[in-house]
Residue frames as a rotation matrix with the C-alpha (Angstrom) as fourth column:
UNK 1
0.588 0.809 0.000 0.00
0.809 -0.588 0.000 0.00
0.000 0.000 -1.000 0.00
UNK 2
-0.225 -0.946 0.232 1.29
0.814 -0.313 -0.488 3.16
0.535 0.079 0.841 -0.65
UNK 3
0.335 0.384 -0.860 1.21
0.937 -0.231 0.262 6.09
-0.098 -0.894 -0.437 1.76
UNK 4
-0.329 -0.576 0.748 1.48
0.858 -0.514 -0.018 9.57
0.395 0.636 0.663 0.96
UNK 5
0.503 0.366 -0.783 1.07
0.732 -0.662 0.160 13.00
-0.460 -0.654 -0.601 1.93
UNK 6
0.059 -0.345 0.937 1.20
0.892 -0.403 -0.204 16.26
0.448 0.848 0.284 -0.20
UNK 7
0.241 0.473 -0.847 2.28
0.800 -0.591 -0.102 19.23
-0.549 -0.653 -0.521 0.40
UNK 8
0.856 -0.052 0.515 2.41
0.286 -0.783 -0.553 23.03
0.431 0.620 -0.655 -1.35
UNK 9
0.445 -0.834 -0.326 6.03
0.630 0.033 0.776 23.80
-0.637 -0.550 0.540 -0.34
UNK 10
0.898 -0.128 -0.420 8.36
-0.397 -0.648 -0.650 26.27
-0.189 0.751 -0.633 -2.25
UNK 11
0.976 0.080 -0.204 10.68
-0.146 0.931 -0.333 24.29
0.163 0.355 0.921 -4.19
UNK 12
0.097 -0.902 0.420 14.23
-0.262 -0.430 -0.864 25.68
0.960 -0.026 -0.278 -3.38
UNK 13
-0.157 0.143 0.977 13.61
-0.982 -0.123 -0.140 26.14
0.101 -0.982 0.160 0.23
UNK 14
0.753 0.432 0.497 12.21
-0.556 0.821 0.130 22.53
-0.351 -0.374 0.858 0.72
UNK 15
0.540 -0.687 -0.487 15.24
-0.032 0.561 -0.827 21.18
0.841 0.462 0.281 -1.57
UNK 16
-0.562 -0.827 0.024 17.96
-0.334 0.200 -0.921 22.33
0.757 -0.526 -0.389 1.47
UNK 17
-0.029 0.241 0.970 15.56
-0.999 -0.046 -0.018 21.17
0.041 -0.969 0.242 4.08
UNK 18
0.989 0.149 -0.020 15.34
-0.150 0.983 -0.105 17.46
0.004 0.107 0.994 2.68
UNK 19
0.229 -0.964 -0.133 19.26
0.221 0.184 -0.958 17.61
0.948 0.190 0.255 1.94
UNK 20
-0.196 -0.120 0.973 19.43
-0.654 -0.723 -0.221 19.41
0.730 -0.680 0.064 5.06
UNK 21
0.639 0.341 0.689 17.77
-0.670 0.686 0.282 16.17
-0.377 -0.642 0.668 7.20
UNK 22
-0.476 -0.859 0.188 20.84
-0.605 0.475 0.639 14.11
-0.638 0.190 -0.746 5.34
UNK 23
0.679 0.674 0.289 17.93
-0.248 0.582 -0.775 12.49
-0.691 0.455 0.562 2.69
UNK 24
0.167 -0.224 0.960 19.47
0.528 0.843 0.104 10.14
-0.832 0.490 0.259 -0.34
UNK 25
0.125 0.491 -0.862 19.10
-0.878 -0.350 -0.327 12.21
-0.462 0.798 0.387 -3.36
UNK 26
0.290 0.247 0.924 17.94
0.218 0.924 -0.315 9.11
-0.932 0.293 0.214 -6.04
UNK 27
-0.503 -0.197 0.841 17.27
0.834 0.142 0.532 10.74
-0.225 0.970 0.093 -9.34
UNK 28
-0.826 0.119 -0.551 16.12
-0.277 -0.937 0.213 13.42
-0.491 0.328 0.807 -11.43
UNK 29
-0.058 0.741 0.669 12.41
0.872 0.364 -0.328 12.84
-0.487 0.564 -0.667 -13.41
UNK 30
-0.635 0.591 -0.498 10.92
-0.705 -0.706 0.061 15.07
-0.316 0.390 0.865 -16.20
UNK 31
-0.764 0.550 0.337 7.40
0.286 0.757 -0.587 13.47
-0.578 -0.352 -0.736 -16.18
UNK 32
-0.570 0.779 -0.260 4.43
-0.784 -0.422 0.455 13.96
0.245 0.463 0.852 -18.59
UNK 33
-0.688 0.449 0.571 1.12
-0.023 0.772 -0.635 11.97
-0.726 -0.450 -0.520 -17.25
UNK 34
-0.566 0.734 -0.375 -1.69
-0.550 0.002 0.835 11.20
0.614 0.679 0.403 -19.34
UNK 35
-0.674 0.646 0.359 -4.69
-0.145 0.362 -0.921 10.49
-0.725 -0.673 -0.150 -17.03
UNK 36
-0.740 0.656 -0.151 -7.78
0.131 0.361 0.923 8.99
0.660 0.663 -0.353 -18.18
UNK 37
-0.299 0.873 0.386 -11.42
-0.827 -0.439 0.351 9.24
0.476 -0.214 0.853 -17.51
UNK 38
-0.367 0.441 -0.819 -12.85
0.402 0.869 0.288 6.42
0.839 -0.224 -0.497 -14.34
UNK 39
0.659 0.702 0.269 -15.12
0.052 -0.400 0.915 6.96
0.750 -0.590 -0.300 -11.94
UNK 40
-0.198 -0.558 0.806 -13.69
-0.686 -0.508 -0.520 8.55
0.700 -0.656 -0.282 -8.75
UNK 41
0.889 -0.456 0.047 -11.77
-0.275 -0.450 0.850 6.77
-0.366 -0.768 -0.525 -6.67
UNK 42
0.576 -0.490 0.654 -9.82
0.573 0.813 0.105 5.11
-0.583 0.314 0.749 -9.21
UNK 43
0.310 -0.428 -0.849 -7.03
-0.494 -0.835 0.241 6.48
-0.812 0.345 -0.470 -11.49
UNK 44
0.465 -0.554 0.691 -5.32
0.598 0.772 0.217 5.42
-0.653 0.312 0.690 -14.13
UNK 45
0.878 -0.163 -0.450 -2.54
-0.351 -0.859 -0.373 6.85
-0.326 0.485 -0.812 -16.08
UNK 46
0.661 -0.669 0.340 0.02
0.637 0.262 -0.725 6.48
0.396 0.696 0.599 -18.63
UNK 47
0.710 -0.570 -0.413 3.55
-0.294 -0.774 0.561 8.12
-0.639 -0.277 -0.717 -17.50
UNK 48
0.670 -0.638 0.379 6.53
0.629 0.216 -0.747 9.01
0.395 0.739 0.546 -19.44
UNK 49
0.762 -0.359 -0.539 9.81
0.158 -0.704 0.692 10.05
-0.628 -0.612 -0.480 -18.00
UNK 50
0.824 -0.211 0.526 11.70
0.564 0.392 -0.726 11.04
-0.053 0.895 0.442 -20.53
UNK 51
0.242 -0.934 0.264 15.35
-0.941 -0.292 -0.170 11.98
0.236 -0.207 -0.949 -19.24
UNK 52
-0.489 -0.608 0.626 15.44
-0.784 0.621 -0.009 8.39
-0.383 -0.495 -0.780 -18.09
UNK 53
-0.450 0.130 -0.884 13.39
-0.835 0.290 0.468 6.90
0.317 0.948 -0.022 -21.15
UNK 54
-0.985 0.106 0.135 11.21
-0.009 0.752 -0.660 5.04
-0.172 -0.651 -0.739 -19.07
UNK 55
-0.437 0.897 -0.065 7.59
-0.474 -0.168 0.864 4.54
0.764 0.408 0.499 -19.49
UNK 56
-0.939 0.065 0.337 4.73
-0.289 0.379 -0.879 3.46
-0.185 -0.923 -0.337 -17.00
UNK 57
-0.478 0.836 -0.269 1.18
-0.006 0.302 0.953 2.05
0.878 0.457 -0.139 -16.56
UNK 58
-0.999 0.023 -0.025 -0.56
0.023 -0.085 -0.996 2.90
-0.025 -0.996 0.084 -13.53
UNK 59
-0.035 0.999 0.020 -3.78
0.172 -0.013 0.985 2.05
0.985 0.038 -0.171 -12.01
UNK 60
-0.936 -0.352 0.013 -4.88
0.006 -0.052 -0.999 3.23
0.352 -0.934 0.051 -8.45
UNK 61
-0.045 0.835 -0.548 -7.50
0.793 0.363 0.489 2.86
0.607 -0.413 -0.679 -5.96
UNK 62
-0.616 -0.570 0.543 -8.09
-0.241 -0.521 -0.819 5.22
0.750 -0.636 0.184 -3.47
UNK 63
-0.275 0.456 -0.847 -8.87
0.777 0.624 0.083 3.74
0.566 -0.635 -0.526 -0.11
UNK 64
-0.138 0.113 -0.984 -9.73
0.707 -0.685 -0.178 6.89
-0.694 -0.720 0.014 2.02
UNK 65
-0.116 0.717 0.688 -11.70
0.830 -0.311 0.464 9.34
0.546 0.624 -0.559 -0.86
UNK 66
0.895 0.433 0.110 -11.44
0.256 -0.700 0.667 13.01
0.366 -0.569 -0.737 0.07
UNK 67
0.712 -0.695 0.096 -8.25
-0.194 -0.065 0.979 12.66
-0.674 -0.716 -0.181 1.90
UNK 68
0.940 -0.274 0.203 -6.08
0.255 0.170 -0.952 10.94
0.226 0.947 0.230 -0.97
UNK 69
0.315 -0.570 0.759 -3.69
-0.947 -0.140 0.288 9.50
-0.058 -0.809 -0.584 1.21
UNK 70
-0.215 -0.201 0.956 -3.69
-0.416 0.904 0.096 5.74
-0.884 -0.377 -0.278 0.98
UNK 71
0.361 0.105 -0.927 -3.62
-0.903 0.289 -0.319 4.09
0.234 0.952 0.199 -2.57
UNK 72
0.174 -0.314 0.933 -3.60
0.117 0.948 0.296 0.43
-0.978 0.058 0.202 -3.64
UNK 73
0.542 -0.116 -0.832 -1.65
-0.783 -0.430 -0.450 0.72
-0.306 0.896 -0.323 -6.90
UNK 74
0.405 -0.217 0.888 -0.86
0.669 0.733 -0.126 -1.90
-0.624 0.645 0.441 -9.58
UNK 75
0.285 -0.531 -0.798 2.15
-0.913 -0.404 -0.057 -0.09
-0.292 0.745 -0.600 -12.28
UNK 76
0.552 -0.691 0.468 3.89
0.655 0.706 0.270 -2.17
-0.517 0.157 0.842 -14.58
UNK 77
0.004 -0.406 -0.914 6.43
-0.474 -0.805 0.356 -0.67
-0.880 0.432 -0.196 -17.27
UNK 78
0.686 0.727 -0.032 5.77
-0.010 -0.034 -0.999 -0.23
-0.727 0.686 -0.016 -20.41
UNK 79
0.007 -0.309 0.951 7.94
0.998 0.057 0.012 -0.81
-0.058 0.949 0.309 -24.18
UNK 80
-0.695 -0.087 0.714 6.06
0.691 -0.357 0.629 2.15
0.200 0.930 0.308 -25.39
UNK 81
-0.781 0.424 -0.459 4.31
0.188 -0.541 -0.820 4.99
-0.595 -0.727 0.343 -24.24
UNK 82
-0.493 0.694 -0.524 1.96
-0.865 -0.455 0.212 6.04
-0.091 0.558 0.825 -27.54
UNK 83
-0.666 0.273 -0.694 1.52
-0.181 0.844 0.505 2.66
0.724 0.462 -0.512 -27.99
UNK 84
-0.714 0.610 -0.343 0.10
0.590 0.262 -0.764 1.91
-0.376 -0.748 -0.547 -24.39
UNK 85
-0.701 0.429 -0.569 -2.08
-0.416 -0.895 -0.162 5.56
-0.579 0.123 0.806 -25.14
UNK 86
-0.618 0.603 -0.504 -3.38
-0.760 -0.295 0.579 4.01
0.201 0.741 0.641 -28.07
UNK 87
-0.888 0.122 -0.444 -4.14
0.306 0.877 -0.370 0.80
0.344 -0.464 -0.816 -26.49
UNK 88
-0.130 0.791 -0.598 -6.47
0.933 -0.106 -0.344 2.35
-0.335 -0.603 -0.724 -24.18
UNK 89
-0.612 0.512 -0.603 -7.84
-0.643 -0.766 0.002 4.89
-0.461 0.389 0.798 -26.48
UNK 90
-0.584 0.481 -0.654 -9.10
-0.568 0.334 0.752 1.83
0.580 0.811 0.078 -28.48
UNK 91
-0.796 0.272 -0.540 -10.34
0.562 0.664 -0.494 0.26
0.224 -0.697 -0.682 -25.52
UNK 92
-0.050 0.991 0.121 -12.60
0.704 -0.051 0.708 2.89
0.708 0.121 -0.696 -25.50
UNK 93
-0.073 -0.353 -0.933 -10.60
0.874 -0.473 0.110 4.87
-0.480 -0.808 0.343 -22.46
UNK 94
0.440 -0.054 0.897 -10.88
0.525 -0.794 -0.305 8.86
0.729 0.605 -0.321 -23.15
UNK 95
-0.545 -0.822 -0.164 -8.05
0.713 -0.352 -0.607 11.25
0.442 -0.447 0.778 -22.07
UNK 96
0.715 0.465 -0.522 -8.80
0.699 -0.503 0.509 13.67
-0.026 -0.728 -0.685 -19.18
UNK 97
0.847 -0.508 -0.154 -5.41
-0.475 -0.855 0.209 15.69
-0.238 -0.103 -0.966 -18.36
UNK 98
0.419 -0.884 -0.208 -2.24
0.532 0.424 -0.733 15.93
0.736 0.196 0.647 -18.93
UNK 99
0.945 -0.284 -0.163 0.10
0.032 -0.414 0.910 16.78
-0.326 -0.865 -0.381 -15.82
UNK 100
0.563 -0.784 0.261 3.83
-0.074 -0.362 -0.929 18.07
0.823 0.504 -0.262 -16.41
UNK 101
0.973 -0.202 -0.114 6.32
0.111 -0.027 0.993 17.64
-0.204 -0.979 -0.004 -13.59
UNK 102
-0.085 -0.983 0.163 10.16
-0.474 -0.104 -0.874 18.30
0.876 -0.151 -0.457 -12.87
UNK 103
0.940 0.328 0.097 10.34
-0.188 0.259 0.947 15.85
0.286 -0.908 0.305 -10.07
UNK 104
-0.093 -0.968 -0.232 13.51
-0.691 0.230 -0.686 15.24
0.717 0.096 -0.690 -7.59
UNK 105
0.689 0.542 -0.481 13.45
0.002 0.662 0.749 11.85
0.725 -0.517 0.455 -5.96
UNK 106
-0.259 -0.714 0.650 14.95
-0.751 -0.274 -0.600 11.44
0.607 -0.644 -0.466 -2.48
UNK 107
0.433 0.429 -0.793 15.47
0.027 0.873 0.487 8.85
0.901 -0.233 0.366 0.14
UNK 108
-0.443 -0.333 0.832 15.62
-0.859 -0.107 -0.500 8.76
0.256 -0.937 -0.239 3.99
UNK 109
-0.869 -0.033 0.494 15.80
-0.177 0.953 -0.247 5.03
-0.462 -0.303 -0.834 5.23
UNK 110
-0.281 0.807 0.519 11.55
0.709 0.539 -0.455 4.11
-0.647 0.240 -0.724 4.37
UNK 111
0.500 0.628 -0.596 10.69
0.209 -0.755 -0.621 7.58
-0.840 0.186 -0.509 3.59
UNK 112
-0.384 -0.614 0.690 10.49
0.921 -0.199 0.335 8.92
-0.068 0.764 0.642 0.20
UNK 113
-0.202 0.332 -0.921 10.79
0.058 -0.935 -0.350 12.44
-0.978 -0.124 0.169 -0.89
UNK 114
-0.006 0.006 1.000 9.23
0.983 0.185 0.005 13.35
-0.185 0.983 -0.007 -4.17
UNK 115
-0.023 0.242 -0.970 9.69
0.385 -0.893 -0.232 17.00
-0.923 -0.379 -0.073 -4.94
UNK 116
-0.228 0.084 0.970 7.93
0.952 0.227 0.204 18.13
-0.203 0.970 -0.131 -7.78
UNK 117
-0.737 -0.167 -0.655 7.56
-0.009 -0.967 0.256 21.21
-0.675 0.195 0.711 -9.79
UNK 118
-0.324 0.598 0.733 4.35
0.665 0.695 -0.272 21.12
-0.672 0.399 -0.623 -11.54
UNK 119
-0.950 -0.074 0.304 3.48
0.276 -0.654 0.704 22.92
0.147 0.753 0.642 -15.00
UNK 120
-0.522 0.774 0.359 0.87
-0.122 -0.484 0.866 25.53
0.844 0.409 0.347 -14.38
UNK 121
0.525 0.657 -0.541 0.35
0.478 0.298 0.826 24.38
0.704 -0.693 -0.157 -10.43
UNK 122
0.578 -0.230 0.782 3.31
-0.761 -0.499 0.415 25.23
0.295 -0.835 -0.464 -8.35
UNK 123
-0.406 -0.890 -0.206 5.77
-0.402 0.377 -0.835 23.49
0.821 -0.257 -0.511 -6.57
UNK 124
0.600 0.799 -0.049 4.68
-0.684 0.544 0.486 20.21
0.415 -0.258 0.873 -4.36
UNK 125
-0.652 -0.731 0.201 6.29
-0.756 0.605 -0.248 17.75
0.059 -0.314 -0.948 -1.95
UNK 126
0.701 0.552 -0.452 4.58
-0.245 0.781 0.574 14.04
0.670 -0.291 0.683 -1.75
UNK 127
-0.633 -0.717 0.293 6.35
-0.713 0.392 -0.582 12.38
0.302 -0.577 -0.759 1.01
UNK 128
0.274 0.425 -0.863 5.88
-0.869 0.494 -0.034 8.83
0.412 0.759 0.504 0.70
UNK 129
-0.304 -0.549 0.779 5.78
-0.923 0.371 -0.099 5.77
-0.235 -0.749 -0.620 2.61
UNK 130
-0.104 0.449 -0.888 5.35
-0.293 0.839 0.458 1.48
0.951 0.308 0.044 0.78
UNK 131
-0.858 -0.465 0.217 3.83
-0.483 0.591 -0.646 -0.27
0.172 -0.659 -0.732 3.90
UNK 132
-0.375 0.814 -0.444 0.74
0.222 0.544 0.810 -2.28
0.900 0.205 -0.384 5.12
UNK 133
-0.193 0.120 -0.974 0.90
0.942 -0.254 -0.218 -0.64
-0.274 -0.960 -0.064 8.68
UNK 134
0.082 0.400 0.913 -1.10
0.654 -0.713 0.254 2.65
0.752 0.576 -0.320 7.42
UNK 135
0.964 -0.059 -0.261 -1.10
0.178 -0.587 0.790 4.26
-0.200 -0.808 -0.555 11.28
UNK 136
0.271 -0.958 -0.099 2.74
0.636 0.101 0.765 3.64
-0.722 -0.270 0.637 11.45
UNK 137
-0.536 -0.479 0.696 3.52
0.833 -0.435 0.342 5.22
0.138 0.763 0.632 7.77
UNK 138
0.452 0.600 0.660 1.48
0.394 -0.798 0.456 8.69
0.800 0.054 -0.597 8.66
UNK 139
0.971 -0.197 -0.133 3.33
0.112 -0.115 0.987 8.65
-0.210 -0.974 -0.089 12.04
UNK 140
-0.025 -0.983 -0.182 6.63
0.506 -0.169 0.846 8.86
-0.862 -0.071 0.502 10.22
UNK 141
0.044 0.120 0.992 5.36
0.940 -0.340 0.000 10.91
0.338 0.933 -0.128 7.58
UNK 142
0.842 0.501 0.198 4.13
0.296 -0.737 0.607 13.53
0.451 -0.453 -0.769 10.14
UNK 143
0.692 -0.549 -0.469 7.47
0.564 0.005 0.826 13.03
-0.451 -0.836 0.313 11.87
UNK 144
-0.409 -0.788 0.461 9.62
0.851 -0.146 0.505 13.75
-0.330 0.599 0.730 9.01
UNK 145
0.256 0.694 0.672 6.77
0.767 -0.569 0.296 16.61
0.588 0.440 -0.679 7.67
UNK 146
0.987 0.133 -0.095 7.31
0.162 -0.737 0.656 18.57
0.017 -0.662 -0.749 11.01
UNK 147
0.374 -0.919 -0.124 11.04
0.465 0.071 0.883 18.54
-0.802 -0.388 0.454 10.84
UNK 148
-0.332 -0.417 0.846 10.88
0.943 -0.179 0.282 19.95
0.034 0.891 0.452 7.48
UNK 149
-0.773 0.127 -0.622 8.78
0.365 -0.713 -0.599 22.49
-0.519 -0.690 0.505 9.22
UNK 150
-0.642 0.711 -0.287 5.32
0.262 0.555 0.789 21.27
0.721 0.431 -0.543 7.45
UNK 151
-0.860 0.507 0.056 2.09
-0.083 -0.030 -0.996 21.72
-0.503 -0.861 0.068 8.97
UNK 152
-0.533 0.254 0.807 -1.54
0.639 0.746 0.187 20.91
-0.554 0.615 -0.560 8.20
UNK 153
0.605 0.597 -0.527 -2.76
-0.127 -0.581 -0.804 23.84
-0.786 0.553 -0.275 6.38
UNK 154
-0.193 -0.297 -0.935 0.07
-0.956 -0.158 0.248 22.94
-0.221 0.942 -0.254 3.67
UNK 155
-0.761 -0.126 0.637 -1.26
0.138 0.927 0.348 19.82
-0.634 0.353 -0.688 2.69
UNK 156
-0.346 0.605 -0.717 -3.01
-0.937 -0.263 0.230 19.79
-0.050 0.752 0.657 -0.78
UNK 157
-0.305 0.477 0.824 -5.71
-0.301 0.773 -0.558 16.94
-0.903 -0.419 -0.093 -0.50
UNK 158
0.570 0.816 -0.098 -6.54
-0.186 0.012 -0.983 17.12
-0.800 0.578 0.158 -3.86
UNK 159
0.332 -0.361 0.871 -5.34
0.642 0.763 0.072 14.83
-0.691 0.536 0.486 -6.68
UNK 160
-0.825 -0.455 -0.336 -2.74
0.003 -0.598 0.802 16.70
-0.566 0.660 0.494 -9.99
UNK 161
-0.792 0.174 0.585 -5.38
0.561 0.585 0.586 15.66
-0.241 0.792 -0.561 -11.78
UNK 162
0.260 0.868 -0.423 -8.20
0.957 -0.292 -0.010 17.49
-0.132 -0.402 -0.906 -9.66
UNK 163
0.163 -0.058 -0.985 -6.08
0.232 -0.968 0.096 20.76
-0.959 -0.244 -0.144 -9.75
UNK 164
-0.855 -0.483 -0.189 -5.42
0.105 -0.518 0.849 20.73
-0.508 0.706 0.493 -13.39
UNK 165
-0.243 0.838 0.488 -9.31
0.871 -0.033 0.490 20.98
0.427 0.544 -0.722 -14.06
UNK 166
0.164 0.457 -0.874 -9.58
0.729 -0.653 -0.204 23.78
-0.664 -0.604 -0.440 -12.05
């Protein structure tokens, strides 16, 4: 299960505070999503990162609606991004948004940092936790959140997808 928690953050300033807590740095992403249309609570989207020629398939659940916090998510990787696209265009899937990102990935032991720069939103931290003990990953999300000097009026509850219809 994955475990997450977003926040509006300014992107500089949050960079030395993750480096600043001694965090991994992983990798660099430039991300284009291609969401599709399913009934809410599900996602699904096609990603391409294309500095690191990778390609995804993602489908998510969301277990806790509203909050968009807790996700059961099935990805595999993909050959071929247009190809997947067209796949599920012929399936009958119809595109919704498209989401842009500069993302930098980081790692502190469980915790990941994802710090993303999003075209046309703003600058965004997900901090990110794989476990099956949902209390336990929020409790070291929150831990690591307040040390970055986080709180809950910056958390953005509301899916890239949800803010790029706005």
């Amino acid at each position: 299960m994955e475990i997450e928690v977003k926040f509006r953050v300014d992107f500089d300033r949050m960079r030395a505070a993750i480096e600043g807590l001694g965090a991994e740095f992983i990798h660099e992403e430039v991300q284009e999503d291609l969401y599709f249309l399913l009934p809410y609570p599900q996602l699904l989207r096609v990603r391409r990162i294309s500095n690191l020629d990778r390609s995804f398939l993602t489908y998510k659940l969301i277990k806790d609606p509203g909050r968009n916090e807790e996700f059961d998510e099935l990805e595999v990787e993909v050959s071929d991004f247009e190809t997947t696209v067209e796949i599920l265009r012929r399936l009958g899937y119809r595109e919704d948004v498209w989401v842009k990102k500069h993302r930098l990935v980081y790692r502190l032991g469980e915790v990941t940092f994802e710090l993303n720069r999003v075209e046309n939103l703003g600058d965004f931290l997900d901090i990110e936790v794989i476990t099956e003990d949902i209390e336990e990953a929020k409790r070291k999300i929150w831990e690591i959140a307040e040390k970055l000097g986080l709180k809950r009026e910056d958390v953005e509850p509301r899916l890239y997808q949800e803010l790029m219809r706005l």
